[in-house]
C-alpha positions as CSV (number, residue, x, y, z in Angstrom):
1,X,38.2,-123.4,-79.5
2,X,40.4,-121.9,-76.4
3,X,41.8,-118.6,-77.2
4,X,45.7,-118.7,-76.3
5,X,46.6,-117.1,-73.1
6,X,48.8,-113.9,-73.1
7,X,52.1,-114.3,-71.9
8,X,53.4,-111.1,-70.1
9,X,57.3,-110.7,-69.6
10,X,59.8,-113.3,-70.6
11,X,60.0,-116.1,-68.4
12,X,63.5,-117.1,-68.5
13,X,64.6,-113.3,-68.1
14,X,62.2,-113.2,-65.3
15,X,63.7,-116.7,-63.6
16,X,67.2,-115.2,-64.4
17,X,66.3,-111.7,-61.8
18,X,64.5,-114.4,-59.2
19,X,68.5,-116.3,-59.1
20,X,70.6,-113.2,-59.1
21,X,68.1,-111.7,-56.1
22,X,67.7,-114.1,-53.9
23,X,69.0,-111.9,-50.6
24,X,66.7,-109.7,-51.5
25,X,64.1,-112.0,-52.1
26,X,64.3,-113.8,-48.8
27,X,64.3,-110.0,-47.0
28,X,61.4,-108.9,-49.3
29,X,59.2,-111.1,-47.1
30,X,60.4,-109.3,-43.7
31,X,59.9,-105.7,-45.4
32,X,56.5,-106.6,-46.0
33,X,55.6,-108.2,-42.9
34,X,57.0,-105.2,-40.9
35,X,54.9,-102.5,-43.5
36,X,52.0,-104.4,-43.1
37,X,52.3,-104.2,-38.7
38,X,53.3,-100.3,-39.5
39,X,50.2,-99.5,-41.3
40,X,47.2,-101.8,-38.9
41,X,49.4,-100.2,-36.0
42,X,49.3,-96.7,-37.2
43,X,45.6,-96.9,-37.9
44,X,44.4,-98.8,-35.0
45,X,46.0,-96.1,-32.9
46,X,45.0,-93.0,-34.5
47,X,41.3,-93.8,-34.9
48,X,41.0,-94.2,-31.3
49,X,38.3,-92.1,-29.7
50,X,39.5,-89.0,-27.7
51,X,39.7,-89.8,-24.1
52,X,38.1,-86.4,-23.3
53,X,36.0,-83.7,-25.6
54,X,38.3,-81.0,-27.0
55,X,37.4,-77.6,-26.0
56,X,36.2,-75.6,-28.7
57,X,39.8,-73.5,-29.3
58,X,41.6,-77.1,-29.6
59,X,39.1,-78.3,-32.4
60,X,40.7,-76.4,-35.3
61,X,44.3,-77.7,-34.2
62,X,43.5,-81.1,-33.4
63,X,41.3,-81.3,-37.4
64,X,44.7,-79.5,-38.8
65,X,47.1,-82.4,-37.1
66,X,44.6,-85.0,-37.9
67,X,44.6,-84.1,-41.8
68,X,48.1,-84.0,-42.1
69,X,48.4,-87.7,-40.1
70,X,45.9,-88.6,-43.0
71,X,47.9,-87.2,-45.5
72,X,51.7,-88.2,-44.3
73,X,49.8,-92.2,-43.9
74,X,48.9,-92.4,-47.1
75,X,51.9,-90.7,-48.8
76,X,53.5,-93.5,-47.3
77,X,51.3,-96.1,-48.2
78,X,51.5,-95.0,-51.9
79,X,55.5,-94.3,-51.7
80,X,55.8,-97.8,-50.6
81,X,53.6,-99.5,-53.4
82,X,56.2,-97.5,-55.7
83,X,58.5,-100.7,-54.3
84,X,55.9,-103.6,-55.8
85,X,56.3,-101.3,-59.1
86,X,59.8,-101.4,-59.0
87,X,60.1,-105.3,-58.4
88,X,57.6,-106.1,-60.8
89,X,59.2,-104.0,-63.4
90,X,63.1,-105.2,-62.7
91,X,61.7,-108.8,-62.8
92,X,61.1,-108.5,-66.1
93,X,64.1,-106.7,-67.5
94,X,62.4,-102.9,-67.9
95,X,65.2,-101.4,-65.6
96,X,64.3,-97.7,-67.0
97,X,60.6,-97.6,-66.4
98,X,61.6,-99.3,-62.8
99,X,64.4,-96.5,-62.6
100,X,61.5,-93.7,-63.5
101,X,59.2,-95.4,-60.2
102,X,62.0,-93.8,-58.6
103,X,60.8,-90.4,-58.9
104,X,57.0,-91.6,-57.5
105,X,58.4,-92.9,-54.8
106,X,60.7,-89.7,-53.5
107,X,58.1,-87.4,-54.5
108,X,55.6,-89.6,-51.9
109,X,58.2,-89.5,-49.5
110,X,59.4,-86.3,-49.4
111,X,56.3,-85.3,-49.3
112,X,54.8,-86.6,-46.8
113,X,58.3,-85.7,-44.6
114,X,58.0,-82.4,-45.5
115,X,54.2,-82.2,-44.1
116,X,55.4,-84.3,-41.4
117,X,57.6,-81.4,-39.9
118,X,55.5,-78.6,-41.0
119,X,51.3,-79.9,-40.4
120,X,50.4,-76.3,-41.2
121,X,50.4,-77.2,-44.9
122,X,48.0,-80.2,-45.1
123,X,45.4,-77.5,-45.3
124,X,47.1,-75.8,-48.2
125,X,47.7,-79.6,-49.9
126,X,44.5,-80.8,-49.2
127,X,42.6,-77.6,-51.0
128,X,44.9,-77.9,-54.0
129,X,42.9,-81.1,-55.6
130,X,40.1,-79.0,-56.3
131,X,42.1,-77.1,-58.9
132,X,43.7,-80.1,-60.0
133,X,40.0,-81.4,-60.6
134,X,38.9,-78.5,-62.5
135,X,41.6,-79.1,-64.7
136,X,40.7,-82.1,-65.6
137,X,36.9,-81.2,-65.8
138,X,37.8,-78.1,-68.3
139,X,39.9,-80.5,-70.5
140,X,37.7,-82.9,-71.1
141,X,34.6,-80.4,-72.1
142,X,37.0,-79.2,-74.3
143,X,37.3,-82.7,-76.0
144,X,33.8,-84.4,-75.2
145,X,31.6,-81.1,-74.6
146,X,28.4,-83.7,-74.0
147,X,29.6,-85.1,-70.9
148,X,28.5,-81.6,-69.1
149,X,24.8,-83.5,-69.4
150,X,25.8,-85.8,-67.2
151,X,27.0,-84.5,-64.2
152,X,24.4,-82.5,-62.1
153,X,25.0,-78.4,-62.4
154,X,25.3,-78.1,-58.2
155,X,28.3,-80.6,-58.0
156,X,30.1,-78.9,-60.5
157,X,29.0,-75.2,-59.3
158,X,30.8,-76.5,-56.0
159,X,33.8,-77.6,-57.8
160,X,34.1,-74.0,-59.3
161,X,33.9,-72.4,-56.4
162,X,36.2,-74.9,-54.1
163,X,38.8,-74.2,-57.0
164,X,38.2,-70.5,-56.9
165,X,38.8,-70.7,-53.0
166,X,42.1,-72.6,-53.5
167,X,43.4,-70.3,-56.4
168,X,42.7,-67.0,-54.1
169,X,44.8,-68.6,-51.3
170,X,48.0,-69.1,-53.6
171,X,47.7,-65.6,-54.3
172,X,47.8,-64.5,-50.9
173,X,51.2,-63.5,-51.2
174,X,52.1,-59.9,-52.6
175,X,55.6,-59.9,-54.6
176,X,58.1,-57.2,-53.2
177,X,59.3,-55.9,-56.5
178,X,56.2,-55.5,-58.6
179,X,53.3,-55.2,-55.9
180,X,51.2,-57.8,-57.7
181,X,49.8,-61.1,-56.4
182,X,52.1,-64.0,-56.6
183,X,50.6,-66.8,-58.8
184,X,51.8,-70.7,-58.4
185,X,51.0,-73.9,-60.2
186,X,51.8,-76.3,-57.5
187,X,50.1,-76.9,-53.9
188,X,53.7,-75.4,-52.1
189,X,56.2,-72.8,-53.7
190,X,58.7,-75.0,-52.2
191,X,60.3,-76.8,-55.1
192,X,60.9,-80.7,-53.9
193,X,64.5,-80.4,-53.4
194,X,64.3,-76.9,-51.0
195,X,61.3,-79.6,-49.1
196,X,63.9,-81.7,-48.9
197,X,66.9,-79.7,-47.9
198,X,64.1,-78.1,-45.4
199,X,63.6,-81.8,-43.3
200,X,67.1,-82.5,-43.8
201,X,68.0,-78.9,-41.5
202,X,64.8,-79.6,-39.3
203,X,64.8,-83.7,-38.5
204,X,68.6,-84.4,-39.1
205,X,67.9,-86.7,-42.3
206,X,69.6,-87.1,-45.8
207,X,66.9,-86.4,-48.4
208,X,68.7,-84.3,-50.2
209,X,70.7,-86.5,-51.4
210,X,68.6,-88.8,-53.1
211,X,67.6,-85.7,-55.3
212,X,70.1,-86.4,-58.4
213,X,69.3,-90.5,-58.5
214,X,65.9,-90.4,-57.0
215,X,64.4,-87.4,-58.9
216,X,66.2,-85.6,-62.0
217,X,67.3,-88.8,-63.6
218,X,64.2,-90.6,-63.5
219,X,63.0,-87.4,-64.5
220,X,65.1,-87.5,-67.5
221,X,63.7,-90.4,-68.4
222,X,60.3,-89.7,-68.7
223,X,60.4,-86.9,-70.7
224,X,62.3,-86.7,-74.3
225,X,65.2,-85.5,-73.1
226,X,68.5,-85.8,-75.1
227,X,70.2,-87.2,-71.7
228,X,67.5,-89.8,-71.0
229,X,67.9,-91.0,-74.7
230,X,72.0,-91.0,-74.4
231,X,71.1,-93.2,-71.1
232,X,69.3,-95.6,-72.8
233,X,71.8,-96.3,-75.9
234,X,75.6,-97.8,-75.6
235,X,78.4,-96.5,-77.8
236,X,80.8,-99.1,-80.2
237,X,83.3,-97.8,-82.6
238,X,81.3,-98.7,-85.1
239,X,77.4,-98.2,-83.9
240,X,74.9,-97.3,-81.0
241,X,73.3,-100.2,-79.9
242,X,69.9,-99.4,-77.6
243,X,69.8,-101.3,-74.1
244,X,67.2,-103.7,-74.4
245,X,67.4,-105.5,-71.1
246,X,69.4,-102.5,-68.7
247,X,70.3,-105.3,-66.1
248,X,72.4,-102.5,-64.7
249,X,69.5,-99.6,-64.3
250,X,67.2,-102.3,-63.1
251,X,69.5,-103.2,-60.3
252,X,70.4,-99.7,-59.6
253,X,66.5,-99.0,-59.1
254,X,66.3,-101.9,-56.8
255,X,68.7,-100.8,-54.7
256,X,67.6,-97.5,-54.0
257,X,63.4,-98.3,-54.1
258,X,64.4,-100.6,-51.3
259,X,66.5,-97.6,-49.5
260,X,63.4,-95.5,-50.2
261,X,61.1,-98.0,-48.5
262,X,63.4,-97.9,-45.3
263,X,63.2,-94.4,-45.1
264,X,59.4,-94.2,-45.5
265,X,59.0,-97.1,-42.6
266,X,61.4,-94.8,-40.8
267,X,59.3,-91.9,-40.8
268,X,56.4,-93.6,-40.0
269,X,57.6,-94.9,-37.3
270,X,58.8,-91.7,-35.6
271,X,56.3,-89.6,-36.7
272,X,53.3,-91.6,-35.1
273,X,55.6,-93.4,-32.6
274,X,54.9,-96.5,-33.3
275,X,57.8,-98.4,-31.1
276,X,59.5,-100.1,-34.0
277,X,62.5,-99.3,-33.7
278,X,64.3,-103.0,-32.8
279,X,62.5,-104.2,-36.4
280,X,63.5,-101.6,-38.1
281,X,67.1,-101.4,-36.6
282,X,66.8,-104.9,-38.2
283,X,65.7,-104.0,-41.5
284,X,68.4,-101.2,-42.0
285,X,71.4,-103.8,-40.9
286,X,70.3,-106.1,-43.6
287,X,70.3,-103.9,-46.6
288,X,74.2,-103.3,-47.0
289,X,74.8,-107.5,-46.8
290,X,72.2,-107.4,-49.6
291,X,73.7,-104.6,-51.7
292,X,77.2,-105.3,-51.2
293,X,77.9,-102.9,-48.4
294,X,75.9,-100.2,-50.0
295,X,74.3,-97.9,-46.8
296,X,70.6,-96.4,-46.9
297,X,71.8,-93.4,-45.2
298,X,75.9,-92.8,-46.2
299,X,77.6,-90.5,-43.8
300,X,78.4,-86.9,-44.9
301,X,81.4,-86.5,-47.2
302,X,84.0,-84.8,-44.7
303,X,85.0,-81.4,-46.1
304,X,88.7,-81.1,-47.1
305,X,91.0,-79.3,-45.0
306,X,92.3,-76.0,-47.1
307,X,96.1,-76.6,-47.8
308,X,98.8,-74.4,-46.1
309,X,98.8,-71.8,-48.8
310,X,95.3,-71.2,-48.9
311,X,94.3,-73.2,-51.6
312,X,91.8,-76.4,-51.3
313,X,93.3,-79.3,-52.5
């Protein structure tokens, strides 16, 4: 006897997102066609042979640029598979957990920007997943102790001291106040809306203000917070109903994965001069037709003038 297949999604909610997205849909198809030349382009380029042998004071620069170019490439390449998530996930009604891709996505993105414009710290990056590795190697003795049997005492002697190495880097830095070493968590004290403010002032961009819809309320969502509950539940006179299909969220996600994308291709683009700017010109005039005049990158809201007697209005 045949086991019965498993049916994943609903089909009629999924043929009911293919009807209502059909703009999108068609342009799908030219996002992913352009990606795809961005990424063979990008790699066919930068895996090139040097024309000449570096002298030995350029080798140390020319590794450092070369491991951020790794690093900003596949920031982007990840950011952009946070778009398939997204689809995949609004398809079949789950607007919220499309809305929470949202934050993957920026993260990548700003990211990558912010190493973009500043290759000195794809060293400091780089060195941080050793301590994110002992982490997770400290854990898991804690939980299965017999798995230290199985992986040979050199590798992990290496680990320790790689992490070691790392850890005594963030604490280069001496506060003012108390004299001590300052100690971080992260790879960058930069929290990701000061990287983002920081490309914004240094490459003329808008990062910044994806922060609220790209970051905190995804953000809100993944954690138990009381503001990603109230999101998720609708208000009668007489009850709270909880948003099983949020049509709205899922479209909401859509729209801004896609202006995510954009920006990703954008920076790609410029930052290992690819020459696609006519397709990509192309790309960025078809999103507001698709999203009702919506803009990837809306202009600056001009400041108010102050009224005669001082006082803003």
């Amino acid at each position: 006897m045949t086991a019965p297949s498993a049916i994943v999604g609903d089909p009629s909610i999924h043929k009911a997102f293919l009807d209502s997205h059909v703009p999108f849909l068609r342009e799908f198809s030219e996002l992913q066609k352009l990606a795809n030349r961005v990424w063979v382009t990008a790699l066919q380029r930068y895996n090139q042979p040097l024309e000449t042998e570096p002298q030995e004071e350029e080798v140390a620069k020319l590794s450092g640029l070369r491991l951020a170019q790794i690093i900003v490439f596949y920031l982007a390449r990840a950011s952009f598979d946070g778009l398939y998530d997204v689809f995949i996930l609004v398809g079949n009604g789950r607007g919220f957990a499309a809305k929470m891709m949202l934050r993957v996505m920026y993260e990548h993105l700003v990211t990558a920007s912010f190493i973009a414009a500043n290759p000195e710290e794809a060293k400091r990056f780089d060195n941080h997943a050793s301590i994110e590795k002992w982490k997770l190697w400290t854990r898991t003795l804690k939980v299965l102790p017999q798995v230290e049997d199985t992986v040979p005492a050199e590798e992990i002697a290496k680990l320790d001291q790689l992490q070691q190495q790392a850890r005594t880097q963030l604490k280069s830095e001496i506060c003012n106040k108390c004299g001590q070493p300052k100690t971080q968590a992260a790879w960058t004290r930069v929290a990701v809306d000061t990287m983002a403010e920081q490309v914004d002032t240094a490459t003329g961009s808008s990062l910044a203000n994806l922060y609220a819809p790209c970051y905190l309320m995804p953000t809100a969502l993944m954690h138990p917070t009381p503001f990603g509950l109230e999101s998720r539940l609708e208000s009668t006179e007489t009850d709270l109903i909880y948003k099983e299909l949020p049509e709205h969220e899922g479209h909401d996600a859509l729209l801004r994965g896609h202006g995510i994308a954009l920006r990703l291709l954008k920076l790609m683009n410029c930052y290992f001069d690819l020459g696609f700017d006519t397709e990509l010109d192309a790309r960025w005039e078809a999103f507001p037709k698709i999203w009702g005049g919506a803009l990837v990158d809306p202009p600056p809201v001009p400041e108010q003038e102050p009224q005669k007697d001082g006082s803003e209005s």
